[in-house]
Each structure stands twice: as structure tokens, then as C-alpha cells.
VEXBAFI-670604 format. One record per residue (C-alpha): residue in one letter; residue number from 0; x, y, z. Coordinates in Angstrom, 3 decimals, always signed. Layout:
<atoms>
<atom aa="a" i="NUM" px="X" py="Y" pz="Z"/>
...
</atoms>
This chain:
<atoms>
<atom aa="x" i="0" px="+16.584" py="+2.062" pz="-5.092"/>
<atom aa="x" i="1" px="+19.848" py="+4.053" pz="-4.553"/>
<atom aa="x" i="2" px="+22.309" py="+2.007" pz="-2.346"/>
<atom aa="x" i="3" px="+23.056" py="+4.415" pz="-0.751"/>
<atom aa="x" i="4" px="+19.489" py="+5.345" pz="+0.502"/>
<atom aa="x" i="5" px="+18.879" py="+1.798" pz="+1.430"/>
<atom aa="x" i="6" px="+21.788" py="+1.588" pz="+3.864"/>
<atom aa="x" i="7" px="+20.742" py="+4.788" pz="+5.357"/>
<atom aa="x" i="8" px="+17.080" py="+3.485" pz="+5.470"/>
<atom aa="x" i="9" px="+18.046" py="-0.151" pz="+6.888"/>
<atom aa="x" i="10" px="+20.514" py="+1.551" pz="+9.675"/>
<atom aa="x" i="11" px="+17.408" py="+4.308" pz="+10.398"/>
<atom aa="x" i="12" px="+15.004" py="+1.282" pz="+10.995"/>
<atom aa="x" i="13" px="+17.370" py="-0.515" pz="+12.619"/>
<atom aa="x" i="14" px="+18.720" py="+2.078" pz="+15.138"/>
<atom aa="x" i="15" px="+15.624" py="+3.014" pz="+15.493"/>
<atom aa="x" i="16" px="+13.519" py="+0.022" pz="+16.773"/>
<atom aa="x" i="17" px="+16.770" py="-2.228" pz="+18.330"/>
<atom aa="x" i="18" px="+15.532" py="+0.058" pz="+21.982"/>
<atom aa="x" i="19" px="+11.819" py="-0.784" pz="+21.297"/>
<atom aa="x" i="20" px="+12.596" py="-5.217" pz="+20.330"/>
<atom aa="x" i="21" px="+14.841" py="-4.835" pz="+24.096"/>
<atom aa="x" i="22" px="+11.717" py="-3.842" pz="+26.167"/>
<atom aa="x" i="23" px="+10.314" py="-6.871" pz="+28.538"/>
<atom aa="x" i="24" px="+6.514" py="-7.254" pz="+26.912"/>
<atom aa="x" i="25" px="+7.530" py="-6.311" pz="+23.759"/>
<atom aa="x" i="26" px="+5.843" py="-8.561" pz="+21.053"/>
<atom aa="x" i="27" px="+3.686" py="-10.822" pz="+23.036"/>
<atom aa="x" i="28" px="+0.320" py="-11.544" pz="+22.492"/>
<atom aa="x" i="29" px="-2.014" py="-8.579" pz="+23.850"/>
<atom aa="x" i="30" px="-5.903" py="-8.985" pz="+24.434"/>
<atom aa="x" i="31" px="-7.968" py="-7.316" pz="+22.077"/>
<atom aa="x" i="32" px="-5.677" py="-7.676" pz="+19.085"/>
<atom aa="x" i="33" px="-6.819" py="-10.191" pz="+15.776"/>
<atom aa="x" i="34" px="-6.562" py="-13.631" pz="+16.374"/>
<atom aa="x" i="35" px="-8.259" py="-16.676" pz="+18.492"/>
<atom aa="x" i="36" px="-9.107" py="-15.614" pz="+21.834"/>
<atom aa="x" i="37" px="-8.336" py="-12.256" pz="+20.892"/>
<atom aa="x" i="38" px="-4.678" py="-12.648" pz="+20.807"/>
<atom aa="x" i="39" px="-2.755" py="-10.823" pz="+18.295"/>
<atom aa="x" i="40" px="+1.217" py="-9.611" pz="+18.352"/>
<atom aa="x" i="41" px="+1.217" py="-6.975" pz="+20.475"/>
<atom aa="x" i="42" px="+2.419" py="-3.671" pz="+20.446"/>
<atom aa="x" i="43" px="+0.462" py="-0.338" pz="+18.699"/>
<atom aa="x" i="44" px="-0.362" py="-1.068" pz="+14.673"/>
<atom aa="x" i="45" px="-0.973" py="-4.762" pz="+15.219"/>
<atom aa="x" i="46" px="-5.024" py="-4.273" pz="+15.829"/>
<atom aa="x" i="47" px="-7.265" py="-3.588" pz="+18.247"/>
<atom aa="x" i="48" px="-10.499" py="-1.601" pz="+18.813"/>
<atom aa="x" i="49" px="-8.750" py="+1.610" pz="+19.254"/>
<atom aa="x" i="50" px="-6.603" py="+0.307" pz="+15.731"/>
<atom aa="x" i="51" px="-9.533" py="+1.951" pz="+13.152"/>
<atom aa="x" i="52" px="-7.896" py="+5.500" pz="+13.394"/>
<atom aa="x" i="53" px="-4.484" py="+4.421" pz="+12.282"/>
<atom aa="x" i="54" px="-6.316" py="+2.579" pz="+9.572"/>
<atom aa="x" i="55" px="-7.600" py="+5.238" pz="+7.916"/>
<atom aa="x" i="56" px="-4.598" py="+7.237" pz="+7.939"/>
<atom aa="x" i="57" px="-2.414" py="+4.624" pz="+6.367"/>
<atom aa="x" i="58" px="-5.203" py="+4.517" pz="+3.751"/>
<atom aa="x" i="59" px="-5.079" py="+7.459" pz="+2.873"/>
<atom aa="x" i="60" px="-1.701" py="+8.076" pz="+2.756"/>
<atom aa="x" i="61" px="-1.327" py="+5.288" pz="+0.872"/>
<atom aa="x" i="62" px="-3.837" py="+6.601" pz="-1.712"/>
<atom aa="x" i="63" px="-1.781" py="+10.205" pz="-1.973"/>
<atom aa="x" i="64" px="+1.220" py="+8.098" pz="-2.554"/>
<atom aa="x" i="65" px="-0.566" py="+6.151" pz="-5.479"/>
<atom aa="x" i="66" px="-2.025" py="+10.012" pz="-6.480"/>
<atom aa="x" i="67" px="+1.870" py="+11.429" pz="-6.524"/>
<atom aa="x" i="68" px="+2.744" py="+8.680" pz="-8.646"/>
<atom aa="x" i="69" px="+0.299" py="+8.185" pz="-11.277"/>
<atom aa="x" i="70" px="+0.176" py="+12.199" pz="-11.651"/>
<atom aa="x" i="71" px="+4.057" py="+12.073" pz="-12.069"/>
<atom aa="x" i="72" px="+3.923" py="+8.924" pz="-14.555"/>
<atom aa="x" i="73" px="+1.381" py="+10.873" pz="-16.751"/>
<atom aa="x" i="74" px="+3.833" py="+13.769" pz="-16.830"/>
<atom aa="x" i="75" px="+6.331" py="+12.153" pz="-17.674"/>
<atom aa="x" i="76" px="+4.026" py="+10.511" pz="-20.544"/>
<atom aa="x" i="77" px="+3.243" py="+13.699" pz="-21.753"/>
<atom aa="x" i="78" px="+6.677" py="+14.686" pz="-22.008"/>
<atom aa="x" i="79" px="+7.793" py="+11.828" pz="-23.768"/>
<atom aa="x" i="80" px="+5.125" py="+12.011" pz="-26.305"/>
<atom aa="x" i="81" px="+6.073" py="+15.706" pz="-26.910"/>
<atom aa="x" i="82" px="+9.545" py="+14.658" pz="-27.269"/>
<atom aa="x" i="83" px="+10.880" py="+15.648" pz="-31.011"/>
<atom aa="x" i="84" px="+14.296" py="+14.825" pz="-30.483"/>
<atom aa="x" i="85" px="+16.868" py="+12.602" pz="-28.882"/>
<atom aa="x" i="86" px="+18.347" py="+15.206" pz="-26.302"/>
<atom aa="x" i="87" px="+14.074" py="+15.833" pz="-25.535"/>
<atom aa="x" i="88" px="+13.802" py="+12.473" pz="-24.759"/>
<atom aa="x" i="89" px="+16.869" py="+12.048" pz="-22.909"/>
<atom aa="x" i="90" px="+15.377" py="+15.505" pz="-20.924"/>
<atom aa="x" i="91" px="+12.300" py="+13.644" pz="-19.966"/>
<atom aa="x" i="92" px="+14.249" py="+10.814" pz="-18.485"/>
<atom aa="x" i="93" px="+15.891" py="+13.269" pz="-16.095"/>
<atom aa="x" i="94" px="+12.943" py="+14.594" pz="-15.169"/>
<atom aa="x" i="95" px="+11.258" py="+11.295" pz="-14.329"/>
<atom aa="x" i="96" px="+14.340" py="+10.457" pz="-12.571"/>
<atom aa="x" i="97" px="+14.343" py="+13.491" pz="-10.302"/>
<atom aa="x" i="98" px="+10.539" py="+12.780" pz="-9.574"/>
<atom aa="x" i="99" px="+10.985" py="+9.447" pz="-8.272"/>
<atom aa="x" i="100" px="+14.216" py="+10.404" pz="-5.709"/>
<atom aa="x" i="101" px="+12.233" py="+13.145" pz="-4.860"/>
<atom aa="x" i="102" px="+9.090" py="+10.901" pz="-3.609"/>
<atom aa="x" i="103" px="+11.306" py="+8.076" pz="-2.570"/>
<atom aa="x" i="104" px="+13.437" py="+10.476" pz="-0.426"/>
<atom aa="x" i="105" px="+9.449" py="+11.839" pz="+1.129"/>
<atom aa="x" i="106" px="+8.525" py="+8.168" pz="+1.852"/>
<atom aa="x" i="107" px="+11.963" py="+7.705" pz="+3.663"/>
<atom aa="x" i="108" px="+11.360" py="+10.749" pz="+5.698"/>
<atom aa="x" i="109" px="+7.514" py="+9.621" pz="+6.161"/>
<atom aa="x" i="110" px="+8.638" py="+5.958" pz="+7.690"/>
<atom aa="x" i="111" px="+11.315" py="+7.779" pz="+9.828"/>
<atom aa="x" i="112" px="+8.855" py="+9.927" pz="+11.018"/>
<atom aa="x" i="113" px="+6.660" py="+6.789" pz="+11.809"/>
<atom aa="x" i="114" px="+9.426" py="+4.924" pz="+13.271"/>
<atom aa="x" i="115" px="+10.311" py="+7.843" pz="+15.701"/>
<atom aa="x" i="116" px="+6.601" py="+8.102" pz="+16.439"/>
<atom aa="x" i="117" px="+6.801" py="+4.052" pz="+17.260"/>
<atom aa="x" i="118" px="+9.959" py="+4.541" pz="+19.476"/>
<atom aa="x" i="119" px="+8.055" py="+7.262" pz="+21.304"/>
<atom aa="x" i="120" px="+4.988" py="+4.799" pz="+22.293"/>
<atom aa="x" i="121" px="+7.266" py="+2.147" pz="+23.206"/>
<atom aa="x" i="122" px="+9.459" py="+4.014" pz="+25.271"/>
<atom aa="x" i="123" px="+6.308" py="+5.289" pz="+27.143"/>
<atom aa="x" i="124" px="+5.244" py="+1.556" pz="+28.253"/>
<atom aa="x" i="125" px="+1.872" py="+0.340" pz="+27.885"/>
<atom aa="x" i="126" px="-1.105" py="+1.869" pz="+27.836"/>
<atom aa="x" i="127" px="-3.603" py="+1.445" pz="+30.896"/>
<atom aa="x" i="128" px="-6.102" py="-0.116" pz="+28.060"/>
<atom aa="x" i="129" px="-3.280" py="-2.381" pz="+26.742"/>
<atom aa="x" i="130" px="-3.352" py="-3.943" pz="+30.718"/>
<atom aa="x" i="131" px="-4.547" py="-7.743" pz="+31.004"/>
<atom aa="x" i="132" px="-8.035" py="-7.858" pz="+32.855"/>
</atoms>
């Protein structure tokens, strides 16, 4: 990974859930999460009955990830096999390169976008199902 999109991705995490860690509740155990007693780590993304939604949609994002890449590692393939010459070769490389900052700098944006989205909730307090009974 580029260094310097992993500093700007550790800062962008960073600055972005140091507000969220400060909040009083933050991180305890919440009913209706995994665990005995139906304890789990609190906070939205850490389970739940209302969890099964957010599931789904990091499943299948995670599946068009896994789609972008294979379809850009046969590509690639394809070019190298078609390759007749050094400079070809060297041409295919490029374009493999370009293909991978291109999705890395999408999943950035993507887990910025989730972050934010995290910030948001947290910021807003707990939910009135998230209360203790």
C-alpha cells in the first residue's frame, strides 16, 4: 500500500472515531448483542437483532470487491498473455498498477464514508431500542 495513502487512511480513522471512543457509554456491553447473557461490545455493527441488514450489505459489498478484483486480475492475464514484447509487458504492468490504486483509492473512500456514517450514529446517542430494560 502507498505510504502515503496509509497515513492519510490511519489519520482519517483516527480523526474520525477519537469524538465517538470520548462518549460516556461508548463500548460497554449492550443487551441484545452476541455473547452470554446477551452481552456483546456495544455500539452499532457489533450485533444485535436489528444487526441482519448491515450484514447483508457488507456481504455484498464484499462480494463486488472480490468481483472488481478477479475481473481486473483476468485482464490483466489476458494482457500479459498477449504480450509479444518487453515494452507490452512492461504496458500491462502499468495497467495492473493503475487498477489496483484505482480500487484501493474506492475502498478508502468506501471506509471513510462508513466511518463518517459511524460518527453520525454516535454523535446522535443511543437509540431508544439500545436502552437497558
Amino acid at each position: 500500500m502507498n505510504t502515503k495513502i496509509r497515513n492519510l487512511l490511519a489519520a482519517s480513522i483516527l480523526a474520525l472515531s477519537a469524538p465517538c471512543l470520548a462518549e460516556p457509554g461508548f463500548g460497554g456491553p449492550r443487551p441484545g448483542g452476541p455473547g452470554p447473557g446477551g452481552q456483546g461490545f456495544g455500539g452499532p455493527g457489533f450485533g444485535g437483532p436489528n444487526q441482519q441488514g448491515s450484514f447483508e450489505e457488507r456481504k455484498a459489498e464484499m462480494l463486488a470487491r472480490l468481483e472488481e478484483r478477479s475481473a481486473s486480475i483476468q485482464e490483466t492475464k489476458n494482457c500479459v498473455n498477449a504480450a509479444t514484447t518487453q515494452e507490452a509487458l512492461k504496458s500491462c504492468r502499468e495497467q495492473m498498477r493503475s487498477k489496483q490504486q484505482d480500487l484501493q483509492s474506492k475502498r478508502i473512500d468506501e471506509q471513510i464514508k462508513r466511518l463518517q456514517e459511524q460518527k453520525r450514529r454516535f454523535s446522535e446517542g443511543p437509540a431508544a431500542s439500545d436502552a437497558p430494560l
